[in-house]
C-alpha positions in Angstrom: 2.0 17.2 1.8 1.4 14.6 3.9 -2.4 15.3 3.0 -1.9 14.5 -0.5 0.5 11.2 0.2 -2.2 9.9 2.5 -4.8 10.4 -0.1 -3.0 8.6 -2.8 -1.9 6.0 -0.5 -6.1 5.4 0.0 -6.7 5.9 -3.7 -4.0 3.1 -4.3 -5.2 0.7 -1.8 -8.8 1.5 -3.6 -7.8 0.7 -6.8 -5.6 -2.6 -5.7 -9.1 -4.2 -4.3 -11.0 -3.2 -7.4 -7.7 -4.9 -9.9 -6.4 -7.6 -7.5 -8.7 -9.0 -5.1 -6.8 -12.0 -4.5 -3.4 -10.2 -3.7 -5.4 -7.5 -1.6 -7.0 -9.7 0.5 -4.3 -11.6 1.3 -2.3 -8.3 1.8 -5.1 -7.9 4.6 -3.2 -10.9 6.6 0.0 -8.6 7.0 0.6 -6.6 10.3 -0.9 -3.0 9.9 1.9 -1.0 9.5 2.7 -3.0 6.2 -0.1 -2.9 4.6 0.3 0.0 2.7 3.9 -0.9 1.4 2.3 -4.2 0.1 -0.1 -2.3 -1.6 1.7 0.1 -3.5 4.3 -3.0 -4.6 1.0 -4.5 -5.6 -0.4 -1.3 -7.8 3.3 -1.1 -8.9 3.3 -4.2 -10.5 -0.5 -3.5 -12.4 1.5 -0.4 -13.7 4.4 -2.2 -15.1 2.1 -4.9 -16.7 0.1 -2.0 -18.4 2.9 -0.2 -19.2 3.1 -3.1 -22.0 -0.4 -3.7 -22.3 -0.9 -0.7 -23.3 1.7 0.1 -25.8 1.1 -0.5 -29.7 4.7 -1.5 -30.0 7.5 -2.4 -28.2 9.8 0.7 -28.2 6.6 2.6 -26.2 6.4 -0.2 -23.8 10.5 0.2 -23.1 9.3 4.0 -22.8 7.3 3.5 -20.6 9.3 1.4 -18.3 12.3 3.7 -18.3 9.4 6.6 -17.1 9.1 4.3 -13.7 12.9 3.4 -13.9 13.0 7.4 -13.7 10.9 7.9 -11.3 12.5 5.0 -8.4 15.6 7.5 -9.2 13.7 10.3 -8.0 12.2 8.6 -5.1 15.6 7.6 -4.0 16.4 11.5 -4.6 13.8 12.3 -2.2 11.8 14.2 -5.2 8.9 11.8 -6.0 6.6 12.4 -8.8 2.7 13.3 -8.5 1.7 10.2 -9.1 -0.4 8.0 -6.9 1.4 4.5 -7.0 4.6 6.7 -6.9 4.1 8.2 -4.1 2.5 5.7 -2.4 5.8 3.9 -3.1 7.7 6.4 -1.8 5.3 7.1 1.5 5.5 3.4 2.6 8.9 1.7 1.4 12.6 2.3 3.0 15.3 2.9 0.7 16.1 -0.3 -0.4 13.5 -1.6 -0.7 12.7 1.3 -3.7 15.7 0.1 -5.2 17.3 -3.9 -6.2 13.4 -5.3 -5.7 11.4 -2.9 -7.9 14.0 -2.8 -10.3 14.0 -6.1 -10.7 10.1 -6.1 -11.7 10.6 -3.8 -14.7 13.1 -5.8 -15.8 11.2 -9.0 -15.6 8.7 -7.1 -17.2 11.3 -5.9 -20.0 12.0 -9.1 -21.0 8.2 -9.9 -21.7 8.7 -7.4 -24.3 8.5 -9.4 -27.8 9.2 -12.3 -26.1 8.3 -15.3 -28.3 5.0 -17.7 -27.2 6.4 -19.6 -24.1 7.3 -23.1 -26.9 6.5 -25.3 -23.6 5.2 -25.8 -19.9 8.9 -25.1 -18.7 8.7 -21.7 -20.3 5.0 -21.5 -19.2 6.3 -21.7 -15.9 9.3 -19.7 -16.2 7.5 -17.1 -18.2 5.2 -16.5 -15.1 7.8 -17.0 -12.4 9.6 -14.1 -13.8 7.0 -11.7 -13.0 4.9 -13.3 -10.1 8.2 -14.0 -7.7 10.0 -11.0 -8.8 6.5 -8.9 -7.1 6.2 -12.0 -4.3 10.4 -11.7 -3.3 10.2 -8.0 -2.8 6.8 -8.3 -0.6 8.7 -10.8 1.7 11.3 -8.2 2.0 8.9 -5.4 2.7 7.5 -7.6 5.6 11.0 -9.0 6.6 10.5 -12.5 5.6 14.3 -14.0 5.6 14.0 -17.7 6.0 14.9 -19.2 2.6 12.7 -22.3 3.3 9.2 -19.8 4.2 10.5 -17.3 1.2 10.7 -20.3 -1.6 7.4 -21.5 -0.7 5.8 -18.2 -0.8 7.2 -18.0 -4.4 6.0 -21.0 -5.6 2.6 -20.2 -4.0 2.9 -16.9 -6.0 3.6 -19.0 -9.3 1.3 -21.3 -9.4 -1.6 -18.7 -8.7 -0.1 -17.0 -11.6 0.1 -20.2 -14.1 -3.6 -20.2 -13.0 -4.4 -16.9 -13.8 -2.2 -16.6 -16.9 -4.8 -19.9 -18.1 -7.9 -18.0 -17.0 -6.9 -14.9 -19.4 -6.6 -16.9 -22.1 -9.2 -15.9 -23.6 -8.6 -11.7 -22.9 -5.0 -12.6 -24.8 -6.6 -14.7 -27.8 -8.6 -12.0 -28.5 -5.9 -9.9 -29.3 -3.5 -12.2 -31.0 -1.3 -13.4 -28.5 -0.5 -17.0 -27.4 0.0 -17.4 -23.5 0.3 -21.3 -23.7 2.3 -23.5 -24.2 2.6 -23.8 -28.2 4.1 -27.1 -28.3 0.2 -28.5 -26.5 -1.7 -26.6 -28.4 -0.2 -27.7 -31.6 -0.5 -31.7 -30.4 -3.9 -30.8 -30.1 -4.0 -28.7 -34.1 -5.2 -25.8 -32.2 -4.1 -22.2 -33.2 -4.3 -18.8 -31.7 -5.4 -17.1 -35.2 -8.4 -19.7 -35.4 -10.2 -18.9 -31.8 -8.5 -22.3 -30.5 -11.9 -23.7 -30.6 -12.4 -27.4 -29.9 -12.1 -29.7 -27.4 -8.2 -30.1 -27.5 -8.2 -26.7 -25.3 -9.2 -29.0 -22.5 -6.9 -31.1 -22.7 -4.1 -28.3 -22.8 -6.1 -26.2 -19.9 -5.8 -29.8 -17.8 -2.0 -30.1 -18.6 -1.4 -26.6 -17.1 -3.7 -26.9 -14.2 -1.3 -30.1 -13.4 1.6 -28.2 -13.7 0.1 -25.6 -11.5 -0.4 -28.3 -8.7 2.9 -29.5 -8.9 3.9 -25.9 -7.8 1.6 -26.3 -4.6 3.2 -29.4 -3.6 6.5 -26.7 -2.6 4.0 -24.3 -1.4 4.3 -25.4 1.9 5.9 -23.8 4.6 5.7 -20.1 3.9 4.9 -19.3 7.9 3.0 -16.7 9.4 4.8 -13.9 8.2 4.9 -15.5 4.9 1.0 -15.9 4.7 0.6 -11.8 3.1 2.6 -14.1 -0.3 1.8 -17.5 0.6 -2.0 -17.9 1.1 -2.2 -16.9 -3.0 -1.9 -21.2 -2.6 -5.5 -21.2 -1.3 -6.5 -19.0 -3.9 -4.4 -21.3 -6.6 -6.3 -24.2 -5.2 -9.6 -23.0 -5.4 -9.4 -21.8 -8.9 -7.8 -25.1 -10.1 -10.5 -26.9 -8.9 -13.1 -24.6 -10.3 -11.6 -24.8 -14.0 -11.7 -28.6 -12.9 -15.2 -28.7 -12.8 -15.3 -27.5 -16.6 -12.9 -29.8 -18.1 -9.9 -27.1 -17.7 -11.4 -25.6 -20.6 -10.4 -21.4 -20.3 -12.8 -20.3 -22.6 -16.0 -21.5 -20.1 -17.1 -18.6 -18.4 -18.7 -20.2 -15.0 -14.7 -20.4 -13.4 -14.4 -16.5 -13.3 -17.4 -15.5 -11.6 -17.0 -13.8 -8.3 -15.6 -16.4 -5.5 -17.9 -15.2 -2.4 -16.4 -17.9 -0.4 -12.9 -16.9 -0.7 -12.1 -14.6 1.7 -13.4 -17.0 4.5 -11.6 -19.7 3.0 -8.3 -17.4 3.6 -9.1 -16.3 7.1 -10.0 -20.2 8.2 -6.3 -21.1 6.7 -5.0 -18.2 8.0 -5.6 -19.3 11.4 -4.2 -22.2 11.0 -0.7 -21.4 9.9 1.0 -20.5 13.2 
């Protein structure tokens, strides 16, 4: 048995650096020992987002989540299922940590389920926050992160790399029907999912999100060195704003999402300065 939980707990961390690099890497700034908890909440969270992703409509989607809302029950029972990301779960975490924090991610996630286009940046923001801090609260409580003022600023860190993100897939979403931005921008601008929001007006709302985005690092300060495993998703934030920067914030422009070979040293220099 404890074969087969090491092996998933590999295949996990595998397939986190392969879905996540950013979160992964940063993971790498945690002490050893809690690496592999952070990974499996990290692989957890991918599962819950496909879990919707996935589904054709919403009633398999709420399925799907009451499968892993199952299956923390049967961790807590001591009776895990064969499932990589479940046992990995199950291999690295305490017991409460299986419970209040991962429960709270599925129902974040739950309430993505036809969940109207966010009408604004406040529900921009709150629409990410709901699933980037829930993931980002129960990592800090995996690595024992208890100072409010270090755990806030993690979560903003968290959210704003997420606002970023949730801009860069713009494009992924808009191919399949589904508006990620705020509406009320993209209507100023007469811009509309069904037509390919072609036109320059995506700029202009890619350039009001990326300002929202920096707002969000303003309170990303703080987060400590225990914080950083959370926290240093700021660097990554950063550098991705100013990339879409360079192309007018537009999210359709390809050049942003290439592979950031500088990254990783970026992290380790700022790393070693947060004490």
């Amino acid at each position: 048995m404890t074969m087969y939980v090491s092996s998933a707990a590999e295949r996990v961390r595998a397939a986190v650096r392969a879905q996540d690099p950013a979160r992964y890497h940063c993971a790498l700034f945690a002490p050893a020992p809690a690496r592999a908890g952070l990974f499996a909440m990290i692989a957890f969270h991918h599962e819950l987002a496909n879990a919707l992703s996935r589904a054709s409509e919403p009633m398999l989607a709420r399925i799907r989540l009451t499968w892993w809302r199952e299956a923390l029950d049967e961790i807590a029972e001591g009776r895990p299922r064969r499932h990589d990301v479940v046992e990995a779960l199950a291999a690295s975490l305490d017991g409460p940590l299986i419970d209040a924090p991962l429960r709270a991610m599925i129902d974040a996630r739950e309430a993505e389920i036809e969940a109207p286009p966010p009408a604004d940046l406040a529900a921009y923001r709150a629409g990410v926050a709901a699933t980037a801090e829930t993931l980002a609260a129960a990592m800090l409580d995996h690595l024992r992160v208890t100072d409010p003022v270090a755990r806030a600023a993690a979560c903003r860190a968290a959210t704003a790399f997420g606002m970023v993100g949730r801009l860069g897939a713009f494009a992924h979403h808009a191919a399949r029907g589904e508006n990620v931005l705020p509406a009320n921008l993209l209507a100023a601008e007469g811009l509309a999912v069904a037509d390919g929001c072609k036109g320059p007006g995506l700029s202009a709302v890619g350039r009001a999100v990326l300002d929202a985005a920096e707002a969000e690092l303003t309170a990303a300060e703080g987060y400590g060195r225990a914080g950083r495993p959370v926290g240093l998703l700021a660097v990554l934030a950063a550098r991705d704003i100013k990339r879409l920067r360079a192309v007018a914030g537009d999210p359709l422009d390809p050049r942003p999402h290439a592979p950031d070979p500088w990254a990783i040293w970026t992290l380790s220099w700022r790393a070693w300065r947060v004490r």
